[in-house]
C-alpha atoms as a printed R data frame, in Angstrom:
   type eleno elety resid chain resno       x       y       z
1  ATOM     1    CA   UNK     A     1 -20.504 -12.677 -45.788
2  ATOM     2    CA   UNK     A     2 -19.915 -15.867 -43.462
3  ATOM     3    CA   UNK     A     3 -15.786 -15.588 -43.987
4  ATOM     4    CA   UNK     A     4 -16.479 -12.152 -42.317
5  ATOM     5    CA   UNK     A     5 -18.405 -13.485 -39.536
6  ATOM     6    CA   UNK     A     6 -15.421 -16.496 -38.938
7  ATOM     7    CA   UNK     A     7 -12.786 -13.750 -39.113
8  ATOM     8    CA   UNK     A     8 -14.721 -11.214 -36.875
9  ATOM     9    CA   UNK     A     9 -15.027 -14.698 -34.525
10 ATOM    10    CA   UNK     A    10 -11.786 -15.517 -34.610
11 ATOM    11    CA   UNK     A    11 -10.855 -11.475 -33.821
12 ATOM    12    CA   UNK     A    12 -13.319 -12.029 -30.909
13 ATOM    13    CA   UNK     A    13 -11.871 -15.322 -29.599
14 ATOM    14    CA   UNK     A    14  -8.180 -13.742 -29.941
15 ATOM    15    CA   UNK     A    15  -9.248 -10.131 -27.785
16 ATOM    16    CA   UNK     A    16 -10.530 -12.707 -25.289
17 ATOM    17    CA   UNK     A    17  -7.291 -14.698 -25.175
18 ATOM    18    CA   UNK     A    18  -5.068 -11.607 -24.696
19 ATOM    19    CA   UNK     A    19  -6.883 -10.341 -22.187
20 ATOM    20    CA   UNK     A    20  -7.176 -13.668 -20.168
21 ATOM    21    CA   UNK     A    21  -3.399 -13.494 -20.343
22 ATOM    22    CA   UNK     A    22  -3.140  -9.747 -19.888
23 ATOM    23    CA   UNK     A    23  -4.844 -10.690 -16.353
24 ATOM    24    CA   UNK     A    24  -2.687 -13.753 -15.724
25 ATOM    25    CA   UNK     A    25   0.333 -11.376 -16.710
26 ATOM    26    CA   UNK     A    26  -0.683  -8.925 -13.824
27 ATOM    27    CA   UNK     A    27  -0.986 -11.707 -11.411
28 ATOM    28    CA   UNK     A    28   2.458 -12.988 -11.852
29 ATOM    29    CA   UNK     A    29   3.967  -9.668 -11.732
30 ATOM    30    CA   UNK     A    30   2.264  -9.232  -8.447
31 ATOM    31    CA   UNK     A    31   4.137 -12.630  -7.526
32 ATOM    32    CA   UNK     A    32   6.832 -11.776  -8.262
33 ATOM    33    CA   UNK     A    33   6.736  -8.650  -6.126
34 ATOM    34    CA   UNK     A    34   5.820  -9.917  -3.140
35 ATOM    35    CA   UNK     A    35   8.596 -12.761  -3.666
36 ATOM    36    CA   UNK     A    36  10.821  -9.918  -4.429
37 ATOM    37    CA   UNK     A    37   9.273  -8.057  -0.910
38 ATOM    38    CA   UNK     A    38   9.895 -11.540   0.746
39 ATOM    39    CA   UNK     A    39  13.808 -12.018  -0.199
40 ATOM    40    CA   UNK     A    40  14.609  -8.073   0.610
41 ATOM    41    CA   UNK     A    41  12.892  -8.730   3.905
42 ATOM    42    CA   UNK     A    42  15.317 -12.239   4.654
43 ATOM    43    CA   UNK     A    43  18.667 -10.397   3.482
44 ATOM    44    CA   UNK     A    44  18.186  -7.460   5.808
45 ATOM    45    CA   UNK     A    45  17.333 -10.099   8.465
46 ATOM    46    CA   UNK     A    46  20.542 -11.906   7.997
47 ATOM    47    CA   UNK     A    47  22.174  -8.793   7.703
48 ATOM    48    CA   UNK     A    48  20.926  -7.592  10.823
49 ATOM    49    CA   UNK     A    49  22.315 -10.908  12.049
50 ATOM    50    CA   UNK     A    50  25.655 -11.315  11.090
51 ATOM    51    CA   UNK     A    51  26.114  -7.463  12.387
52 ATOM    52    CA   UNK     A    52  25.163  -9.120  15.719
53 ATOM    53    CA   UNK     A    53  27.364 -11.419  15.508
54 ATOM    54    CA   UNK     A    54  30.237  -9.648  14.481
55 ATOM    55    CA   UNK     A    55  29.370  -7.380  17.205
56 ATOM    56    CA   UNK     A    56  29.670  -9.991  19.781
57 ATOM    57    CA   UNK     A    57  32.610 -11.543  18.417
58 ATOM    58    CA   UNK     A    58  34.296  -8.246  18.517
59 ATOM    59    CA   UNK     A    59  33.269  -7.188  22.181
60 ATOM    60    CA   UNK     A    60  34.264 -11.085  23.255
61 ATOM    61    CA   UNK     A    61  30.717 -12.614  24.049
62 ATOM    62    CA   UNK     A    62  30.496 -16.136  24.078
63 ATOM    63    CA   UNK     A    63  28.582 -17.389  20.980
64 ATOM    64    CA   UNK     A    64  25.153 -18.053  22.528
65 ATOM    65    CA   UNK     A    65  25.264 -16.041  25.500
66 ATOM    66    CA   UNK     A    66  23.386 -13.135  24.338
67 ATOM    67    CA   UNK     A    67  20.148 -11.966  26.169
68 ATOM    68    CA   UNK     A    68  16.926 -12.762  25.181
């Protein structure tokens, strides 16, 4: 009867451990996300950018001379 209890214990202690990491699993998903969110933001920021650029080197603006 007591090897049941240790295995039912051990069961026990093992549901707790996947779940702890189920949770810590969902937390760096959501991490990842938002560092996913973060690097789409910067690219079409330096997109956005360089098409300035490239439109002021094609219309013959000095570099710098842009409005603000």
């Amino acid at each position: 009867m007591t090897e049941v209890l240790v295995y039912q214990s051990g069961l026990r202690a093992m549901e707790r451990e996947i779940q702890s990491e189920t949770m810590r699993l969902e937390q760096l998903k959501e991490r990842a996300e938002s560092k996913r969110k973060e690097v789409v933001a910067a690219k079409q920021e330096t997109t956005a950018i360089e098409k300035l650029e490239k439109e002021k080197r094609r219309t013959g603006l000095p570099k710098g001379s842009g409005k603000k």
